[in-house]
C-alpha positions as CSV (number, residue, x, y, z in Angstrom):
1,X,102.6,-79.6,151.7
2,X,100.6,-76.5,151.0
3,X,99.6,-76.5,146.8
4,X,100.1,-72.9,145.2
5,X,97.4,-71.6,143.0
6,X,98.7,-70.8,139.5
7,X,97.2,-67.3,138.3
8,X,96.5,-67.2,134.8
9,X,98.8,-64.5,133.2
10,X,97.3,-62.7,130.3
11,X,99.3,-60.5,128.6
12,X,98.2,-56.9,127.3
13,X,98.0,-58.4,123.7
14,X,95.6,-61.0,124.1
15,X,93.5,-58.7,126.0
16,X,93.5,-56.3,122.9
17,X,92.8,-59.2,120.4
18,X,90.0,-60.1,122.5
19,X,88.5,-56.6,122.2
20,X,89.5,-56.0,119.0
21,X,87.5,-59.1,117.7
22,X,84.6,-57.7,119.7
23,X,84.6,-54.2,118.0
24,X,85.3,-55.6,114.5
25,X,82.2,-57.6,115.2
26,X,79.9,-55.0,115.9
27,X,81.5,-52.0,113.2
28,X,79.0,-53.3,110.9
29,X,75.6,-51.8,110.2
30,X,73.7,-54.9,109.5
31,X,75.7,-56.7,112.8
32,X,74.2,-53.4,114.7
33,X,70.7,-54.2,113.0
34,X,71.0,-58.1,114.1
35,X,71.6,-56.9,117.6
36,X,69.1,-54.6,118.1
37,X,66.2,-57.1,116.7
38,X,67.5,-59.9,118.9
39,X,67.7,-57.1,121.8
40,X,63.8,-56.5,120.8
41,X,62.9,-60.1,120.6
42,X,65.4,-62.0,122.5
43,X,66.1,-65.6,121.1
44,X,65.6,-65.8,117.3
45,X,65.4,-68.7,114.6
46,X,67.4,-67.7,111.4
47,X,64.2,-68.6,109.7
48,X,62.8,-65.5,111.4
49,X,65.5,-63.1,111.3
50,X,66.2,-63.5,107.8
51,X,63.1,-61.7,106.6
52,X,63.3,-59.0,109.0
53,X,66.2,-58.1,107.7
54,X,65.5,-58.3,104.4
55,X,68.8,-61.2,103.9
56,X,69.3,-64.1,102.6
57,X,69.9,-66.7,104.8
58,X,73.3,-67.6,103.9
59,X,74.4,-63.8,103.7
60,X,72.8,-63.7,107.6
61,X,74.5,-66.8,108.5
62,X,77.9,-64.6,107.4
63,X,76.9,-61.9,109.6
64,X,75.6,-64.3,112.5
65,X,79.4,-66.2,112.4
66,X,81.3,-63.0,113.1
67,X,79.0,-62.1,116.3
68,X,79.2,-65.8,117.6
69,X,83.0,-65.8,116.7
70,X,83.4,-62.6,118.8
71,X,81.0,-64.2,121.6
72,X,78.5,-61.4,120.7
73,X,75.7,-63.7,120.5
74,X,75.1,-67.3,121.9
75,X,73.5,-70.2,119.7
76,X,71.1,-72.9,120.7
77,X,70.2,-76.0,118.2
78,X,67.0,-76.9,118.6
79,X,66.3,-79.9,115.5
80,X,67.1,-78.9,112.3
81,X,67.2,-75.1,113.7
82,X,69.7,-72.7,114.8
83,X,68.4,-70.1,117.8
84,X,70.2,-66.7,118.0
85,X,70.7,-64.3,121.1
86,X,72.6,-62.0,122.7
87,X,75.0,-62.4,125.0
88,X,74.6,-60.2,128.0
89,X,78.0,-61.1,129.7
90,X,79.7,-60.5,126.6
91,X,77.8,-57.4,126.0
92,X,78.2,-56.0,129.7
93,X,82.0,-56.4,129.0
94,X,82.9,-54.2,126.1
95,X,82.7,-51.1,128.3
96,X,83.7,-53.3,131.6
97,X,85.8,-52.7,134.3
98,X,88.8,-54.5,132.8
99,X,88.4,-52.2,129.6
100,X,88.1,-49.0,131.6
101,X,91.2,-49.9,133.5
102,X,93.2,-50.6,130.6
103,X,92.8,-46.5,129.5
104,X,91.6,-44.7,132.6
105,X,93.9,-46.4,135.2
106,X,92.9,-43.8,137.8
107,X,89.2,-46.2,137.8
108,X,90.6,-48.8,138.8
């Protein structure tokens, strides 16, 4: 017997939650900020971060949620410590293909 391969059907909705989680994330100034420090200096303790941006820790941890909620950024634990960076794939999609297609269908 030959086995068929399901294809995962996404509707048009949970493609524009997805996004829509993404852009919320990042239509914030201090999100912007966080980004472009982790874009200068690639993986980042909170310890570190916090004092660059002129934040306390637990008001950067608020900021830091929403961009790993949205899959902005990744997280490593390393001990007692929390590591911060960006995540390229993530990143490389907000203006990907998929999106493109979704309002210029003639790129497709």
């Amino acid at each position: 017997m030959k086995e068929e391969i399901q294809l995962q059907d996404i509707s048009i909705d949970e493609v524009f939650e997805k996004y829509e989680l993404k852009f919320k994330a990042i239509a914030d100034k201090k999100r912007l900020q966080i980004m472009n420090i982790l874009t200068q200096n690639g993986s980042m303790c909170v310890c570190d971060l916090a004092p660059m941006m002129d934040m306390a820790q637990s008001k950067l941890s608020y900021h830091l949620k929403i961009l790993l909620d949205a899959n902005i950024i990744k997280k490593e634990t390393k001990g007692t410590w929390s590591y911060y960076e960006l995540n390229q794939d993530a990143l490389n999609h907000l203006l990907s293909h998929e999106l493109c297609c979704i309002f210029k269908p003639t790129c497709c």
